[in-house]
C-alpha positions as CSV (number, residue, x, y, z in Angstrom):
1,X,22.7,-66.6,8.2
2,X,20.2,-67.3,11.0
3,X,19.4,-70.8,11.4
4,X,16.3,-73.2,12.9
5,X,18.0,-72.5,16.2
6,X,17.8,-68.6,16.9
7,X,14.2,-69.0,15.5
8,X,13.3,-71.5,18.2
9,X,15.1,-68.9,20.5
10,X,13.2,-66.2,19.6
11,X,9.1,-68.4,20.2
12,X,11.0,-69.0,23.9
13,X,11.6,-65.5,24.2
14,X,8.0,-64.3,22.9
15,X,6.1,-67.2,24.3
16,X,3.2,-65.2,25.9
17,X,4.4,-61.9,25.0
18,X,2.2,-62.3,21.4
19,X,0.0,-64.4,20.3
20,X,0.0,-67.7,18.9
21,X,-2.6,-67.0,16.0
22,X,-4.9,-68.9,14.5
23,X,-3.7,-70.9,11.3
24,X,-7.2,-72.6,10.0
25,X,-8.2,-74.1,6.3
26,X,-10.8,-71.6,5.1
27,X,-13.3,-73.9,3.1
28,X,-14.7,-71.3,0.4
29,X,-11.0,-69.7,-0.1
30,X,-10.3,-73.6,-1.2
31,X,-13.4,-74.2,-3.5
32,X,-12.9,-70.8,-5.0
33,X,-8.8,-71.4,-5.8
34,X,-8.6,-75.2,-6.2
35,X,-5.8,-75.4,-3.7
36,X,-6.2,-76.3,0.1
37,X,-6.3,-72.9,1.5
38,X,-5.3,-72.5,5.2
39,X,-5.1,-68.8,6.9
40,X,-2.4,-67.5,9.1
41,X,-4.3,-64.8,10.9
42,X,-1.2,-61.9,12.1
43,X,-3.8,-59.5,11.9
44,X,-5.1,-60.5,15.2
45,X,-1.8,-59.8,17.1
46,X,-2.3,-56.8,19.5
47,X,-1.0,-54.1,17.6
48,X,-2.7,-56.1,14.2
49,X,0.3,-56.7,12.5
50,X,3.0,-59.6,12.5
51,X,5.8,-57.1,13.4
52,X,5.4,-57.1,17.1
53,X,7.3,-60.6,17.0
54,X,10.6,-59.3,15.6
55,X,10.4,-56.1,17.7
56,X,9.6,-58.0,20.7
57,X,12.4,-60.6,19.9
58,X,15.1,-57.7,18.7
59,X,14.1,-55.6,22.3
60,X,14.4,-58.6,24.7
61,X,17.8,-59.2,23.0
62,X,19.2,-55.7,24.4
63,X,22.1,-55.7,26.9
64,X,21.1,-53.4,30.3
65,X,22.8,-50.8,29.0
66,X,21.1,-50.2,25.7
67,X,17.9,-50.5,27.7
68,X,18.6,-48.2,30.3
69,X,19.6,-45.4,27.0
70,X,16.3,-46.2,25.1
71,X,15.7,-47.5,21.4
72,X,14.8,-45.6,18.0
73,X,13.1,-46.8,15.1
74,X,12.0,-45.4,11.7
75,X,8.6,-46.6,10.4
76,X,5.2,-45.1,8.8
77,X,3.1,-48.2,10.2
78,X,2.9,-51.4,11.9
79,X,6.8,-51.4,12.9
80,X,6.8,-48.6,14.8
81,X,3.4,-49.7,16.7
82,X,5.3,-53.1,17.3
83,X,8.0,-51.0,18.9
84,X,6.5,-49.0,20.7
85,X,4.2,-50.8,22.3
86,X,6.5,-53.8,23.5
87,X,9.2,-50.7,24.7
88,X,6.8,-49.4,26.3
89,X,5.7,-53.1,28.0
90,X,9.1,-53.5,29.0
91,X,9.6,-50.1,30.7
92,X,12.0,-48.9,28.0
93,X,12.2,-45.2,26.5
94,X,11.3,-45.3,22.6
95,X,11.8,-42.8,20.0
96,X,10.1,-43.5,16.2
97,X,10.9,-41.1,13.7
98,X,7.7,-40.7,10.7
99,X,7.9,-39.0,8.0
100,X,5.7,-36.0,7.5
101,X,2.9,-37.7,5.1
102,X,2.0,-40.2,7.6
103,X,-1.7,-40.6,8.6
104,X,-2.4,-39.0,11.7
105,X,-4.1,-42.1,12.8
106,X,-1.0,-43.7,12.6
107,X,1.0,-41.2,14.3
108,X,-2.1,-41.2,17.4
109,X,-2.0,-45.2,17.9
110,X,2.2,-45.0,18.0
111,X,2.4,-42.2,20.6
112,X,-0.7,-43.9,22.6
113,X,1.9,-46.7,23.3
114,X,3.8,-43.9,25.4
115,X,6.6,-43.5,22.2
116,X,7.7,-40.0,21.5
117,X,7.1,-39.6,18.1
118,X,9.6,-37.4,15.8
119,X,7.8,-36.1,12.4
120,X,10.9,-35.9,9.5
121,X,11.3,-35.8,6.2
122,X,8.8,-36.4,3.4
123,X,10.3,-40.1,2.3
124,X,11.3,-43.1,4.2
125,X,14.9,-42.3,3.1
126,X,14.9,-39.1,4.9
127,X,13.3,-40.4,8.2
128,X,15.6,-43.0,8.7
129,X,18.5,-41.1,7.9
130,X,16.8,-38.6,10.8
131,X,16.8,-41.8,12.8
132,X,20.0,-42.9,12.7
133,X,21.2,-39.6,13.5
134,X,19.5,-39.7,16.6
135,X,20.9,-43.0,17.3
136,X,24.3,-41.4,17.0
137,X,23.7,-38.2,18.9
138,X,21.4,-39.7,22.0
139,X,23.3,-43.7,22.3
140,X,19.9,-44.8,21.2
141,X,20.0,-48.6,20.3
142,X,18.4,-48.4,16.2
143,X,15.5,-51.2,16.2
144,X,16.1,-51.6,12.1
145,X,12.3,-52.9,10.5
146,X,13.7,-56.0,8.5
147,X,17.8,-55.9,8.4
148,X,18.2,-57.3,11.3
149,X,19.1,-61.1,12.6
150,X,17.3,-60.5,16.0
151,X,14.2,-59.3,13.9
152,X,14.4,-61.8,11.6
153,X,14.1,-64.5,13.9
154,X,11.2,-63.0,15.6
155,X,9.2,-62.7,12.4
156,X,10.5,-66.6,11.4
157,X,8.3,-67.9,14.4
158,X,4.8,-67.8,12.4
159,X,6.2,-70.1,10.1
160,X,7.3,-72.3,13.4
161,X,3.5,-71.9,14.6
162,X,2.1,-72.7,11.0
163,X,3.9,-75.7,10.7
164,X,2.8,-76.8,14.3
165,X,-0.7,-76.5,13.7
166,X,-1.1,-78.0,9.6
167,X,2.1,-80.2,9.5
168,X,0.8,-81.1,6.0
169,X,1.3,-77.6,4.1
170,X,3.2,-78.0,1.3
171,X,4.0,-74.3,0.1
172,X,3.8,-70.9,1.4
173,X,3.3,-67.9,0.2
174,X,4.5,-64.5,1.7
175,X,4.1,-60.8,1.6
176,X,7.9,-59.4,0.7
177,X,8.5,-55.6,1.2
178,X,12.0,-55.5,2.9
179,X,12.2,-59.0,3.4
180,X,12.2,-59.7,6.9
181,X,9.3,-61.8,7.1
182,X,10.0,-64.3,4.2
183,X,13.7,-64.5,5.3
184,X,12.3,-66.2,8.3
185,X,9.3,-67.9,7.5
186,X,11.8,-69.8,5.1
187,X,14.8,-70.3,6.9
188,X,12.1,-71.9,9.6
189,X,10.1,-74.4,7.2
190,X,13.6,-75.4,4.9
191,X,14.7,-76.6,8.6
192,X,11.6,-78.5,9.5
193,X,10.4,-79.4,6.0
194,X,13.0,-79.3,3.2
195,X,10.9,-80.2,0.3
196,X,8.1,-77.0,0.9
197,X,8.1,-74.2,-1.4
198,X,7.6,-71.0,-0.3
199,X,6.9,-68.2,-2.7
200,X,7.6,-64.5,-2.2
201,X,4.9,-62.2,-3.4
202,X,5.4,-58.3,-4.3
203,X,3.2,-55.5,-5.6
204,X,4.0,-54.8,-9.2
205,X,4.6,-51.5,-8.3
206,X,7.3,-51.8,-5.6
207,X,9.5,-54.7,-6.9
208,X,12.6,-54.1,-5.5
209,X,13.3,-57.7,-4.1
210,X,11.9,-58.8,-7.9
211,X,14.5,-56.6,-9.5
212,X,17.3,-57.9,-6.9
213,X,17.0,-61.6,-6.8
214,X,16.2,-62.5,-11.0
215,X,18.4,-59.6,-12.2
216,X,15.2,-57.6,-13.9
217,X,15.1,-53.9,-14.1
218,X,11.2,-53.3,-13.4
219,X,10.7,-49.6,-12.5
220,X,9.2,-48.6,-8.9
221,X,5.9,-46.6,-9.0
222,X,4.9,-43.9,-6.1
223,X,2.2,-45.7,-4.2
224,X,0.3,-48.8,-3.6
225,X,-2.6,-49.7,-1.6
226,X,-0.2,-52.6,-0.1
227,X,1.7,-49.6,1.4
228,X,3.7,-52.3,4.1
229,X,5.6,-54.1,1.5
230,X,6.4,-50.5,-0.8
231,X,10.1,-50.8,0.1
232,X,12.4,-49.5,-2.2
233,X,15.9,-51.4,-1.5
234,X,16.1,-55.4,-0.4
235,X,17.7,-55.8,3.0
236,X,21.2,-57.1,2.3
237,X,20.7,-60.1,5.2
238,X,17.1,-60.7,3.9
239,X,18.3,-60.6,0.5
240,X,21.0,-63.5,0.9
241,X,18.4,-65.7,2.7
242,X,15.6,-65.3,0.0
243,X,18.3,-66.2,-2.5
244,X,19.3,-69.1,-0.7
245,X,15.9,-70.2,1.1
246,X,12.8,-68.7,-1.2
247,X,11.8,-70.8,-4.4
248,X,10.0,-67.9,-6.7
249,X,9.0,-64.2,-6.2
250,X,5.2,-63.4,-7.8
251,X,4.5,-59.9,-9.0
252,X,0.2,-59.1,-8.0
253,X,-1.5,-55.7,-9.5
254,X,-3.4,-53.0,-7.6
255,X,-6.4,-54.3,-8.9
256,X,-5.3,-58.3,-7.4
257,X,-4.6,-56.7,-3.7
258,X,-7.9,-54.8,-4.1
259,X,-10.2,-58.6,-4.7
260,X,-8.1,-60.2,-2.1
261,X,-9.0,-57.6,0.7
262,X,-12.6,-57.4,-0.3
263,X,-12.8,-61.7,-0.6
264,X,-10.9,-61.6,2.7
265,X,-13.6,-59.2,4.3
266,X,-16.8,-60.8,2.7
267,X,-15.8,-64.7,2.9
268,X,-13.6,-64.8,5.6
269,X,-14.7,-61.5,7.7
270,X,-11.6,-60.1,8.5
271,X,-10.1,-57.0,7.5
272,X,-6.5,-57.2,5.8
273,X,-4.0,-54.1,4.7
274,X,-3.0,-54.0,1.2
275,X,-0.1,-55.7,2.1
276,X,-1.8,-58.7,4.2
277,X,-3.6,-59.7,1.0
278,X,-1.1,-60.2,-1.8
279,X,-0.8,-63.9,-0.9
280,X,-4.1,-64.7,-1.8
281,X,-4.0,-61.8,-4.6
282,X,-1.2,-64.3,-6.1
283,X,-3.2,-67.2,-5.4
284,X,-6.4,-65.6,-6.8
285,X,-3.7,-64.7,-10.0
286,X,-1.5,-67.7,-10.4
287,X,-4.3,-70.6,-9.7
288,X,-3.0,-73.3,-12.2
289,X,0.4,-72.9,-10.1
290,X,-1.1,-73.5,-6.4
291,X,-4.2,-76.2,-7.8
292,X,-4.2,-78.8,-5.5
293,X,-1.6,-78.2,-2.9
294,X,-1.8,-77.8,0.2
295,X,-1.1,-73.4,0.3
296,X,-0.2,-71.5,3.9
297,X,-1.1,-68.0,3.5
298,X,-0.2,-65.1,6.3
299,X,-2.5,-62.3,6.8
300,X,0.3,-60.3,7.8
301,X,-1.2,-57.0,8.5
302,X,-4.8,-55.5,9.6
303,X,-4.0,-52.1,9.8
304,X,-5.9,-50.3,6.8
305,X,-7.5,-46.6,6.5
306,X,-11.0,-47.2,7.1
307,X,-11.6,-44.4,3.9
308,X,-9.3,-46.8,2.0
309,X,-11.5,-50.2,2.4
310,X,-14.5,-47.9,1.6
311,X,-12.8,-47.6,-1.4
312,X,-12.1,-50.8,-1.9
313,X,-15.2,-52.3,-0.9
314,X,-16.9,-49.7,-3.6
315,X,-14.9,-50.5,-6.2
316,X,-15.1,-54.0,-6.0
317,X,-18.7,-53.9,-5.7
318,X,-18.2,-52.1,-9.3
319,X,-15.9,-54.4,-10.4
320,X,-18.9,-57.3,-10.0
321,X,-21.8,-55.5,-11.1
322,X,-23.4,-55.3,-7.9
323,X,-23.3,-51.2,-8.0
324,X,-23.8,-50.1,-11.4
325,X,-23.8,-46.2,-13.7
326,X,-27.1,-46.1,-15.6
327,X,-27.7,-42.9,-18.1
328,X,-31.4,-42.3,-19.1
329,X,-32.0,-39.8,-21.6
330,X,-35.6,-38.4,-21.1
331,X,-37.9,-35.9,-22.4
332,X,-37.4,-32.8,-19.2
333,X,-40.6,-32.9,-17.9
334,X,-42.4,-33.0,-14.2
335,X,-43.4,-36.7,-13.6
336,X,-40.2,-38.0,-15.4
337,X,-37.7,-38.7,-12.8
338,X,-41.0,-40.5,-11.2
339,X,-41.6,-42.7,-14.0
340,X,-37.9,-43.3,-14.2
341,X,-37.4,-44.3,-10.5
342,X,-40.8,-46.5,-10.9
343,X,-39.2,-48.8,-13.3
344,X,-35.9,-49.4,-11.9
345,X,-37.6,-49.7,-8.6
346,X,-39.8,-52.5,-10.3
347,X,-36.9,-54.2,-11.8
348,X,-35.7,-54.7,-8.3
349,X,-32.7,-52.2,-8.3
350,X,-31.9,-49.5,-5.3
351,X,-31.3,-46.2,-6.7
352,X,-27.9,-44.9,-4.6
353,X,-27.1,-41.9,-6.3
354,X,-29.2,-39.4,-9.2
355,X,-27.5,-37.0,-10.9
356,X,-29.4,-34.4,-13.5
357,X,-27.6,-33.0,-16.4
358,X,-28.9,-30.3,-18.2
359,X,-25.7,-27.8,-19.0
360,X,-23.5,-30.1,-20.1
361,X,-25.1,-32.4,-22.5
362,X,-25.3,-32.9,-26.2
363,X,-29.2,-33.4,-26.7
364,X,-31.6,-30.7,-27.1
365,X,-32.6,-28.5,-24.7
366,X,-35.8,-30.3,-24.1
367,X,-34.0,-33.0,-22.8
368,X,-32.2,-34.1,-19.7
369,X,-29.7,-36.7,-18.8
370,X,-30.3,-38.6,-15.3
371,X,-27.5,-40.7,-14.2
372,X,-28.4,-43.1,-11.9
373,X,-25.7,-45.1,-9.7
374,X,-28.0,-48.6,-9.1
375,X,-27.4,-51.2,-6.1
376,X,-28.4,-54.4,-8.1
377,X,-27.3,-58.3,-7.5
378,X,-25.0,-58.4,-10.6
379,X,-24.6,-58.1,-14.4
380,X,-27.5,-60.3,-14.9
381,X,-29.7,-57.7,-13.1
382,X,-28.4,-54.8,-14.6
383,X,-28.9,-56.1,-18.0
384,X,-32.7,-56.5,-16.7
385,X,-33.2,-53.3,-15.5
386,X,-31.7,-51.3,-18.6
387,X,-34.4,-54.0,-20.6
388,X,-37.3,-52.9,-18.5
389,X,-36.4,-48.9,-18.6
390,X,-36.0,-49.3,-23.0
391,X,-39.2,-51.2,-22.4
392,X,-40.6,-48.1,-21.1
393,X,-39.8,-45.7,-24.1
394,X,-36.4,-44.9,-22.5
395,X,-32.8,-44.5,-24.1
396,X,-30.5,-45.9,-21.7
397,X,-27.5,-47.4,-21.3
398,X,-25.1,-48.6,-18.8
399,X,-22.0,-46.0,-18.5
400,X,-18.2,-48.2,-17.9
């Protein structure tokens, strides 16, 4: 296994090819969990995402002649952007096989770093199978995501740089998909700090390192908003470190990633992937565990759809009562949407949305339903506004 050493290798070898992120106690985070919350922020790296370090390290690792033939990797996201864009800072030829499904965003921001990109396959599976053979058939040096030394060591050097800057932590907690960025986060903090705890964290629905490490048989869903940890199979050299080095794995739910992204955005204004959030989704979930200690956290990841955090954001916004689904049954007559719109406009709510219902309802046929969709400032408020419509001689109620 990699040790303290090769991870002090690997900050020589990237010292001022990627940044050296900011790592800095946010002060609501910490009033809102109970534990001292300090931010690692990976989502400011170049290419947003903490993989540039272990491509970086695994590419400046390359004899002349593996450089001179070119590299290949298989990725959907932030790997292949890492890459690409440090093969093509060091002049090398870079091939990254995608599979069909991924976003053409995704596909645009990897080939603008000059890699020729190779659409196979509909899974993962199939696209690195693609890649390999390509490996084979061109003498293409394979840049693997996580199951690799060389990368491992690369991705270890955030927890060389947290440790640097807030010498006090005393636990971590990680985003695990394949592994690679736990493995050497750990192996890197066990060396400097034996007595910290670092805790994996993994979505609910892709627990593959979960099922690997404690034995369990959890089944493995099709998708997740934390899309950069849905790995279906451990690394085998991440899998002996986080056995060895890792003190728990934490499961976190959809609905956990989703609050941690949109508390991210609105406390801390920074955007987060899925999977750059599960450590404070387990945070947000496990508080009694992390009350009171001093918690590192790595915002591993910035790269989100822009329709996806629209989503998010909408939902959450749900979620707290702040946007709200209001049904007013009303006699169907001209002035009545007026009225309607009058008193929630009193009340102090924004009207987003108005549906009318006519077809489809179960009163008579002198009556409408008007579904409104309300901006309000909580459950309080919507409570005050369904008050003042009933107030008004209106049925109405607020629709879940």
């Amino acid at each position: 296994m990699i040790d303290i050493t090769a991870i002090r290798d690997a900050a020589a070898r990237l010292s001022g090819q990627v940044l050296n992120t900011p790592c800095v106690e946010s002060k609501t985070l910490s009033e809102v969990t109970g534990a001292q919350v300090f931010l690692k922020f990976e989502n400011l790296q170049f290419t947003a995402s903490f993989k540039e370090r272990g491509a970086c390290n695994k590419l400046g690792l390359l004899s002349q002649d593996e450089r001179a033939r070119g590299v290949v990797a298989m990725s959907a996201g932030n790997h292949a952007q890492g890459v690409a864009y440090h093969a093509q800072r060091l002049g090398l030829r870079a091939v990254i096989v995608m599979p069909r499904f991924t976003p053409g965003v995704k596909v645009a921001r990897t080939r603008s770093f000059g890699a020729e990109v190779v659409l196979h396959g509909d899974t993962l599976e199939e696209a690195s199978a693609h890649a390999h053979l390509l490996a084979d058939e061109q003498g293409l040096a394979f840049i693997h995501p996580y199951d690799d030394e060389a990368i491992v060591a690369g991705q270890g050097t955030v927890g060389l740089e947290m440790l640097g800057a807030v010498p006090t932590l005393d636990t971590l907690v990680i985003a695990v998909g394949g592994g690679g960025l736990i493995a050497g986060i750990a192996t890197a903090a066990k060396a400097i700090k034996p007595d910290i705890k670092v805790v994996g964290v993994q979505t609910a629905r892709f627990p593959a390192m979960v099922n690997a490490i404690k034995g369990s048989h959890l089944p493995q869903g099709a998708s997740t908003i934390a899309e950069g940890i849905a790995v279906g199979a451990p690394g085998r050299i991440t899998e002996q470190i986080i056995r060895e080095r890792v003190d728990d794995l934490l499961l976190v739910d959809e609905g956990d990633i989703e609050q941690a992204v949109l508390m991210l955005l609105e406390i801390e204004k920074t955007v987060v992937e899925g999977a750059g959030a599960v450590g404070l989704a387990a945070l947000l979930k496990h508080a009694d565990r992390f009350r009171g200690r001093r918690v590192g956290l790595v915002l591993c990841g910035g790269n989100i759809d822009p329709l996806l955090l629209a989503a998010i954001i909408e939902r959450g916004m749900a979620r707290a009562g702040r946007l709200a689904r209001i049904r007013v049954s009303a006699r169907d007559i001209p002035g009545m949407l007026a009225r309607i719109t009058a008193v929630v406009a009193d009340a102090g709510a924004n009207i987003d949305e108005v549906h009318h219902q006519r077809a489809f309802s179960t009163l008579s046929a002198q009556n409408v339903e008007i579904e409104l969709v309300l901006q309000t400032r909580g459950r309080e408020h919507i409570a005050d506004v369904l008050a003042a419509l009933q107030a008004a001689g209106l049925t109405a109620e607020e629709q879940k």
